[in-house]
C-alpha positions in Angstrom: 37.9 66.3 -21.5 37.2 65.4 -25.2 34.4 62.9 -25.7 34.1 60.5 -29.3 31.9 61.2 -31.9 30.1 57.5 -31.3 29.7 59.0 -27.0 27.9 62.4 -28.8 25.7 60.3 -30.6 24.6 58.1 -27.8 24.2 61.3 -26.1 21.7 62.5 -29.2 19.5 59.3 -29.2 19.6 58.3 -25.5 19.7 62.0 -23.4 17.5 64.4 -22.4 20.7 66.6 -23.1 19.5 69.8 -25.3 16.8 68.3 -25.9 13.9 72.3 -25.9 11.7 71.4 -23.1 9.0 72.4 -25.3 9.9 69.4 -27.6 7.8 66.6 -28.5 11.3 64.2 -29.1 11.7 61.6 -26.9 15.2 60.6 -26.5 15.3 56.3 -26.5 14.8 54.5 -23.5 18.0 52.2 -21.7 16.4 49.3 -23.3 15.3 51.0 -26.4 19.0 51.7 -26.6 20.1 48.6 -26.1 18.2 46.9 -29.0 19.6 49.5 -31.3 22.9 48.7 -30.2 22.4 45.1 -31.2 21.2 46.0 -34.9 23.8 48.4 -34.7 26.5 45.9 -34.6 24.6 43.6 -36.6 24.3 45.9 -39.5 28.0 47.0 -40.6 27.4 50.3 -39.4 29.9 49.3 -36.5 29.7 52.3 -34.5 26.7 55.1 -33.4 28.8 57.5 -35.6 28.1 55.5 -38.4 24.0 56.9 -38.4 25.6 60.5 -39.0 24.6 61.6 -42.4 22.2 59.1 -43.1 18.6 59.6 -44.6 15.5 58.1 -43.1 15.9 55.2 -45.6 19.1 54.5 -45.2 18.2 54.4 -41.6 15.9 52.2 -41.7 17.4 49.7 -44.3 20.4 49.0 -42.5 18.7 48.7 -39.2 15.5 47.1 -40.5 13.3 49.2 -38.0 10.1 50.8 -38.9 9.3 54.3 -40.5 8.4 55.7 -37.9 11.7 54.7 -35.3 14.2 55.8 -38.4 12.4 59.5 -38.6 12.4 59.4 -34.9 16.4 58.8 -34.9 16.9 61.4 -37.9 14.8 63.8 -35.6 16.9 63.4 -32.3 20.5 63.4 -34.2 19.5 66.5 -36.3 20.6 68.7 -32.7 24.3 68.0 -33.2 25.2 72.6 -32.7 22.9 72.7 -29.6 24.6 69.5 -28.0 27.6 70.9 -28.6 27.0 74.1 -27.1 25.4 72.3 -24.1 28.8 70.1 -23.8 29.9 73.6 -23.9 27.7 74.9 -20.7 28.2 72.4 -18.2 32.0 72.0 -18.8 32.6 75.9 -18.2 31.1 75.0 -15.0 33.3 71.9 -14.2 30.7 68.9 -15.1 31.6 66.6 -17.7 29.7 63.5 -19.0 30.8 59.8 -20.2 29.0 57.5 -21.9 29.3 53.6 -21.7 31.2 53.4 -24.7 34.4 55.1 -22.9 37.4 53.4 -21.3 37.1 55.5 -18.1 33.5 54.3 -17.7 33.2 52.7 -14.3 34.4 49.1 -15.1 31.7 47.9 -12.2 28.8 49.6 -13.5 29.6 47.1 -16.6 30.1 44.1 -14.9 27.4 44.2 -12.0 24.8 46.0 -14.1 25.3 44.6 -17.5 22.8 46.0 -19.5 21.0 47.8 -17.0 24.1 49.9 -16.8 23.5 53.5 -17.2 24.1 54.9 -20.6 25.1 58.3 -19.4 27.1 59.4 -16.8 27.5 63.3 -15.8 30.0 64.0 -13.1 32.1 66.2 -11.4 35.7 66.0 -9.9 37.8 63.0 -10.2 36.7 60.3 -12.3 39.2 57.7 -11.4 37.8 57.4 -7.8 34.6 55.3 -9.1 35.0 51.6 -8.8 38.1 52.2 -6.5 38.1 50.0 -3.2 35.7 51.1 -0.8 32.6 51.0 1.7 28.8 52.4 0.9 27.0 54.0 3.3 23.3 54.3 3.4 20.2 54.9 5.4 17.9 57.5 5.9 17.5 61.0 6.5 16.7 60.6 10.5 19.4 59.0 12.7 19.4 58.8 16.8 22.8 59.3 18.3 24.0 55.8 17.5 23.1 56.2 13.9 24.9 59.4 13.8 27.9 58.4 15.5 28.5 54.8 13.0 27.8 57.4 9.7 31.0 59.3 11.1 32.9 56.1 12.4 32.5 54.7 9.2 33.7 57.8 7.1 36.4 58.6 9.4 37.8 55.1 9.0 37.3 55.2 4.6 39.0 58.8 5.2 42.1 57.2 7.4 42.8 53.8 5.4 42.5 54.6 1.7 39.1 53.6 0.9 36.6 55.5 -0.9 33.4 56.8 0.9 30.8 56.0 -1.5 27.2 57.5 -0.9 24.0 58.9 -2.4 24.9 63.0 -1.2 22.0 63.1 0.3 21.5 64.8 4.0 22.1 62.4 6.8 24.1 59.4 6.7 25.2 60.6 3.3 26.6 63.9 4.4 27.8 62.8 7.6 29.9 60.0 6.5 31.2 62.0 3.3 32.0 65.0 5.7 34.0 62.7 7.8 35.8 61.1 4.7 37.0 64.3 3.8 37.9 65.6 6.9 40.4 62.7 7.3 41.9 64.2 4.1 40.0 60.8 2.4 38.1 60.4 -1.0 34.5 59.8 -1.6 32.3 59.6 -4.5 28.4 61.0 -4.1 25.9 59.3 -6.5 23.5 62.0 -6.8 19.3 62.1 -7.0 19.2 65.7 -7.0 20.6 68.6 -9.5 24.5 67.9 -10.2 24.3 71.4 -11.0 23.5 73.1 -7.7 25.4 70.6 -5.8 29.0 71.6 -7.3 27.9 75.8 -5.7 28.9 74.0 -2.2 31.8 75.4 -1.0 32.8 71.9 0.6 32.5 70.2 -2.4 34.2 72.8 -4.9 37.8 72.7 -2.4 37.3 68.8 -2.3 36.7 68.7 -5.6 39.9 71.1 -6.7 42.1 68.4 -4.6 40.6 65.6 -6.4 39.3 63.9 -3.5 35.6 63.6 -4.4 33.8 63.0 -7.5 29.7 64.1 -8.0 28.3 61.9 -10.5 24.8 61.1 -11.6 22.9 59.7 -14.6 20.3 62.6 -14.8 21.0 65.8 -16.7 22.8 68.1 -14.0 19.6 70.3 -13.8 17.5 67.9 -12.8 16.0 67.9 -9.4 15.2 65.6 -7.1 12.1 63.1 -7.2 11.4 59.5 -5.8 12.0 58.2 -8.8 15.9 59.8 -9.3 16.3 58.6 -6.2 15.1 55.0 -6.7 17.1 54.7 -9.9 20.4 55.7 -8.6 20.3 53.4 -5.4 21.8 50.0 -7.0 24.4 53.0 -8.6 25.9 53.8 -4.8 25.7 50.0 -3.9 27.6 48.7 -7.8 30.6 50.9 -7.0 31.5 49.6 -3.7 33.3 46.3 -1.8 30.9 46.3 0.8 27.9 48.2 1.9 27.1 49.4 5.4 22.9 50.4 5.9 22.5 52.8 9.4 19.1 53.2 9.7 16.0 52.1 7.3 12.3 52.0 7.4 10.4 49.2 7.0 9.7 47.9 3.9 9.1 51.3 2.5 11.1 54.3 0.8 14.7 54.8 -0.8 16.9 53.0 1.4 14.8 50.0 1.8 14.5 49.2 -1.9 18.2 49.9 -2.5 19.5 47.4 0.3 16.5 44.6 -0.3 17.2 45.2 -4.2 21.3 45.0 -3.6 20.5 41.3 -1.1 18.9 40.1 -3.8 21.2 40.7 -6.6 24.0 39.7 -4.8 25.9 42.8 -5.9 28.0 43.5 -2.5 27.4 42.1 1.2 25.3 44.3 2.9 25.9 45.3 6.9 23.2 45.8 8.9 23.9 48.5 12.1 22.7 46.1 14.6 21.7 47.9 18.2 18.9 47.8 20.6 17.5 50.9 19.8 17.8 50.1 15.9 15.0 50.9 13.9 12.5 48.2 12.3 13.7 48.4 9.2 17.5 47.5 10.0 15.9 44.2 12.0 14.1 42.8 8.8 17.1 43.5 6.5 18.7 41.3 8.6 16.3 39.0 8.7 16.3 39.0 4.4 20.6 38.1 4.9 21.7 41.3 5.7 24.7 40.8 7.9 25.1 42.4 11.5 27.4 45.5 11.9 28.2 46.3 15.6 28.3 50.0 17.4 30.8 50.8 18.5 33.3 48.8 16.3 34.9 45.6 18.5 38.7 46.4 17.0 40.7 49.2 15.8 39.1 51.3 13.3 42.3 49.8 10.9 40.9 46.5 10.9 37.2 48.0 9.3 38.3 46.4 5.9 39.8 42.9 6.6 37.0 42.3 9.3 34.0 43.3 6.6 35.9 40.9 4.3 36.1 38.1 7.0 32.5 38.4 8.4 31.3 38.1 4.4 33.0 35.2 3.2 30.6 32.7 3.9 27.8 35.2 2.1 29.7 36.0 -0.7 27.8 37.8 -3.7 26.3 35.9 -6.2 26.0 38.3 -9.2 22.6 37.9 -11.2 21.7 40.5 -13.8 17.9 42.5 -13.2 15.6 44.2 -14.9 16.4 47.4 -16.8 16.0 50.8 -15.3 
């Protein structure tokens, strides 16, 4: 897939991507990015392509920035051959990247996340499933039997009816419910936390991805690994790309799942289900108690009737968009 020359220069300013890890550059910030953007557009440079070529003066004259921000973007574009061959790398390998700039960027990510939406997006497999119609599904690492059995219920009904699994690919609820997706011959689409790199060497996940049914995305360099804070940032990315979102099993006012589904109830992004039982951990009993909506185990009606009776249980708590802080 061929990328424009204004994506490669977001890429330049606003990656990590072959960037020497003994390097002192610092590629911009989402927010740093977005002001440039602005006096970008303002300036008749119309495009990120049109800082190629340009001196330090030029730079700064037609953006009106300081000395020091003009060498700083002369210093990050001046890597052009090693992005390329990076580009290179991780397409041999079957990982392309996006930026917001292209038409088959996730049209949700836009609209939920406005700003806030990621710059860059590196992915695997089929980039058409993201934004499709279809159901999150979150919680934690730990499930008891009930928790277990919804992850699958839930995946096996995405798998069956045409909707996209969406998850973080993470063990757990993540890889139960995606397994069951794709079992059912389904699709899914795992927002990852962890190395986009190492995670396409799973022989699941290479046949699934051959037969375009699942998609490995992530807005960290593919080599990353995995950290609280990956895994923070990319929560509101699983919920954003979703009708609905269904939370098995959370702690209680602590770690990754919490945040995500307190941080999606706020913003209004999606409704948010709640598996409601009486074994249910603490976590899943305050999330209700914040607006989360109850999800029953087992599921009252035919597993066919998952999508219209999500819709119908939600209408009277429909999302109410508001745009948050940056990333």
């Amino acid at each position: 897939m061929m990328i424009s020359i204004d994506s490669k220069v977001i890429l330049l300013l606003a990656s990590r991507l072959a960037i020497r890890k003994d390097s002192d550059l610092t590629p911009l910030s989402l927010r740093e990015w977005n002001i440039l953007e602005k006096k970008l557009t303002a300036s008749g440079l119309e495009s990120p392509a049109g800082l190629l070529g340009l001196g330090v003066n030029d730079i700064q004259q037609h953006l009106e920035i300081s000395d020091d921000e003009a060498i700083r973007i002369v210093e990050l574009l001046d890597r052009i051959e090693l992005l390329e061959l990076s580009l290179a790398y991780y397409a041999d390998k079957g990982i392309q990247v996006i930026t917001r700039n292209e038409e088959i960027y996730p049209q949700r990510y836009r609209e939920r996340l406005k700003d806030s939406a990621p710059l860059v997006l590196f992915f695997a497999g089929e980039p058409a499933l993201m934004g499709q119609p279809g159901i999150a599904v979150v919680g934690s690492r730990h499930l008891d039997p009930i928790g277990q059995a919804c992850a699958e219920f839930v995946g096996n009904t995405c798998g069956l009816s045409g909707l996209v699994l969406y998850s973080g690919g993470a063990k757990g609820v993540d890889s139960i419910s995606t397994l069951a997706a794709l079992e059912a011959r389904g699709t899914a689409v795992s927002v990852l936390a962890h190395s986009l790199e190492q995670t396409i060497k799973d022989s699941t996940a290479k046949k699934s991805i051959e037969r375009n049914d699942l998609c490995l995305v992530t807005p960290y360099t593919p080599d990353a690994g995995f950290s609280v804070g990956t895994a923070m940032g990319r929560n509101r990315l699983i919920y954003c790309l979703a009708d609905y979102a269904i939370v098995v099993a959370s702690d209680s006012e602590k770690g990754g799942t919490w945040a995500g589904a307190t941080e999606t109830l706020k913003a209004g992004w999606v409704p948010v289900f709640i598996l409601d039982h009486p074994e249910m951990p603490d976590g899943n009993r305050l999330l209700m108690q914040k607006g989360g909506l109850p999800f029953p185990h087992p599921f009252p009606e035919h597993f066919s009737k998952l999508e219209n009776w999500l819709k119908e249980k939600s209408q009277h708590a429909s999302p109410k968009p508001q745009q948050l802080g940056l990333l």
